[in-house]
C-alpha positions in Angstrom: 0.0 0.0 0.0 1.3 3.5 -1.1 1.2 5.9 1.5 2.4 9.1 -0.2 2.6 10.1 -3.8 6.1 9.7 -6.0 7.3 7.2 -8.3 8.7 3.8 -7.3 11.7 4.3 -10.0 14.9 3.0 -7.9 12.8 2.0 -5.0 14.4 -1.6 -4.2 13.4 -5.0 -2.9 15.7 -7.2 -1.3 14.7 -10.7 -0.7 17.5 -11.8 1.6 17.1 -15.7 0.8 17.5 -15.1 -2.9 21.0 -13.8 -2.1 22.7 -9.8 -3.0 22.7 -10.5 -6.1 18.9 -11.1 -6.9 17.4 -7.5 -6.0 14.6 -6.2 -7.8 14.4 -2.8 -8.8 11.3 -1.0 -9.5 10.7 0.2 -12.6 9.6 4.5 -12.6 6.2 4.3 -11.9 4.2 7.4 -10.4 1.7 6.2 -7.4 -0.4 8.5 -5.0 -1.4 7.7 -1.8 -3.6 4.0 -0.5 -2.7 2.9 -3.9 -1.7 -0.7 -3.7 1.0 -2.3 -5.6 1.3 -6.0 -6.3 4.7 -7.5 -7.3 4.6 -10.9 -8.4 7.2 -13.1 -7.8 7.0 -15.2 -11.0 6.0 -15.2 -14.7 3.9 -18.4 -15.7 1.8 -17.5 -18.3 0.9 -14.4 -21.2 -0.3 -11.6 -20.4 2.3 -11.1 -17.2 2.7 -7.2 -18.3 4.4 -4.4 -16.1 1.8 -1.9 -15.5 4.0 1.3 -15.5 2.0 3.7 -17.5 -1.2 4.3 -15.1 -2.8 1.4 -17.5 -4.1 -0.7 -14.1 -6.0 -3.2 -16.9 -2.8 -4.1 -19.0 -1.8 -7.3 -17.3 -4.1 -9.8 -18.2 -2.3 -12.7 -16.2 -4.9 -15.2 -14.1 -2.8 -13.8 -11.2 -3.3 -10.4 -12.2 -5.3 -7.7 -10.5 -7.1 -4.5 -10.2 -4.3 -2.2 -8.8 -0.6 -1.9 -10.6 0.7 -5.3 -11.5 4.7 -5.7 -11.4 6.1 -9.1 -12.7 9.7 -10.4 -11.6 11.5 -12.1 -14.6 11.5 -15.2 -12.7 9.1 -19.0 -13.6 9.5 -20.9 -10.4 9.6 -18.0 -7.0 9.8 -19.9 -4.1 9.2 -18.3 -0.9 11.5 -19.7 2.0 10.0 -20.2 5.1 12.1 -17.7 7.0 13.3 -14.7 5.1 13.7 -11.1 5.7 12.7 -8.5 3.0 14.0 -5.2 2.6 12.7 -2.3 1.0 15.0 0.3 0.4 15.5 3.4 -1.8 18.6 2.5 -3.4 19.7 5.7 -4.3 20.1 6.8 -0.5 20.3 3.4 0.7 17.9 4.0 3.4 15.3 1.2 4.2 11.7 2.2 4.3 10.2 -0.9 5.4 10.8 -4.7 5.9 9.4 -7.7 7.7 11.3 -10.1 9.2 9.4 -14.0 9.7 10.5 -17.3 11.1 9.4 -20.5 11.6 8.9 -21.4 15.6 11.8 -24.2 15.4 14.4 -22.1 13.8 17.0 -20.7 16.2 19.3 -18.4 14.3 19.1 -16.7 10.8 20.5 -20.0 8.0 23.0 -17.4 6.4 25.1 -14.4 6.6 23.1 -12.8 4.5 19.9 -13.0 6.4 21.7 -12.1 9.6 23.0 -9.2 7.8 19.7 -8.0 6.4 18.3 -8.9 9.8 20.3 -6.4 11.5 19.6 -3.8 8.8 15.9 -4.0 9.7 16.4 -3.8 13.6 19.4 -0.8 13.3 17.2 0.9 10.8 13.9 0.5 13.3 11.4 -0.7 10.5 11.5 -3.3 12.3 11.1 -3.5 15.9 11.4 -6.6 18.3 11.2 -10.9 17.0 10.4 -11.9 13.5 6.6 -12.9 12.7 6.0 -16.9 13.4 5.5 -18.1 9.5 4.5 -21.5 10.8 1.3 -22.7 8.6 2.6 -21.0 5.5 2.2 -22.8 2.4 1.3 -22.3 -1.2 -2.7 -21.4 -0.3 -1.9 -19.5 3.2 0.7 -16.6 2.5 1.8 -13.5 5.3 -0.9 -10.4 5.6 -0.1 -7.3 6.8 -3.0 -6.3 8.7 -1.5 -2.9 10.3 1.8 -0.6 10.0 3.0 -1.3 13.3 6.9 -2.3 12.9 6.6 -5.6 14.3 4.9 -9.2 14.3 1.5 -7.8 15.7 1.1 -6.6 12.1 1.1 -9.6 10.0 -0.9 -12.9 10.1 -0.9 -16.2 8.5 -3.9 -15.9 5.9 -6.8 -19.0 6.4 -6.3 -20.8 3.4 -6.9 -19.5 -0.3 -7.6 -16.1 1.9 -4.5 -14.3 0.2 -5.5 -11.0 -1.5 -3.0 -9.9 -4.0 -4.4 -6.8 -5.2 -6.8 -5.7 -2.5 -7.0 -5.0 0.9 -5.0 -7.8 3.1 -7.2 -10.1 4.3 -7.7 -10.3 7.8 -9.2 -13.9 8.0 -6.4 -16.0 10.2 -5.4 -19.8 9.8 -6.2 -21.4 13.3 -3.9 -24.7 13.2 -6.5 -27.6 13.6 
């Protein structure tokens, strides 16, 4: 979700389990405020079109939706079950926001890399306190921001096929049976 008008142009995401060198960059695209962006993580079909000239109906994708649809270059995205995501403005290196998630039986961070971005959130306070417990995530139950506090108490674990690419985050929570 936008927050306040600009363009996204040089605004990057950093996926720390995909490694440095795996960054995406946002293409210049201009955005005003409670606009929501989707970035999809894979190409698998036609029609998986950058939406960068205000055209919100270009994509035509099955995963595509109603607000600005940006496609990584990439046919299989995996998510990894705990990650930290960064997103920074790359020309002044500042981070703007990240999340940090877990699953409960990890102990420590599985690379560098992640500890590294880890600390980044923390020292950078976009990210306050323990990562979010990603336990229950699969393919059908994904991680929804419900608030903009800088900690776990603002995502959930979706109930399944609640994810809501495109609209507002879905609030509905998988209960473990």
């Amino acid at each position: 979700k936008v927050l306040s008008e600009g363009n996204l142009g040089g605004m990057e995401l950093v996926v720390a389990s995909d490694g440095q060198e795996n960054n995406y960059v946002f293409p210049a695209v201009e955005v005003k405020p409670d606009e929501l962006v989707v970035l999809h993580f894979r190409k698998i079909e036609d029609g998986c079109i950058d939406e960068i000239e205000n055209d919100k109906e270009l994509s035509s994708a099955t995963e595509s939706s109603s607000s600005v649809d940006l496609w990584i270059e990439n046919t299989s995205a995996i998510i990894a079950k705990s990650d930290v995501i960064l997103l920074k403005n790359k020309r002044q290196g500042e981070i703007v926001d990240s999340v940090l998630y877990m699953e409960n039986s990890a102990t420590s961070w599985k690379t560098p890399f992640l500890s590294e971005c880890a600390e980044l959130a923390l020292s950078s306070e976009t990210w306050i306190g323990n990562p979010v417990i990603s336990d229950g995530v699969t393919a059908t139950r994904t991680l929804s921001r419900v608030n903009f506090n800088k900690d776990a108490s603002a995502w959930i674990v979706t109930a399944t096929s609640k994810a809501s690419p495109g609209i507002e985050n879905s609030s509905q929570k998988y209960v473990a049976k």
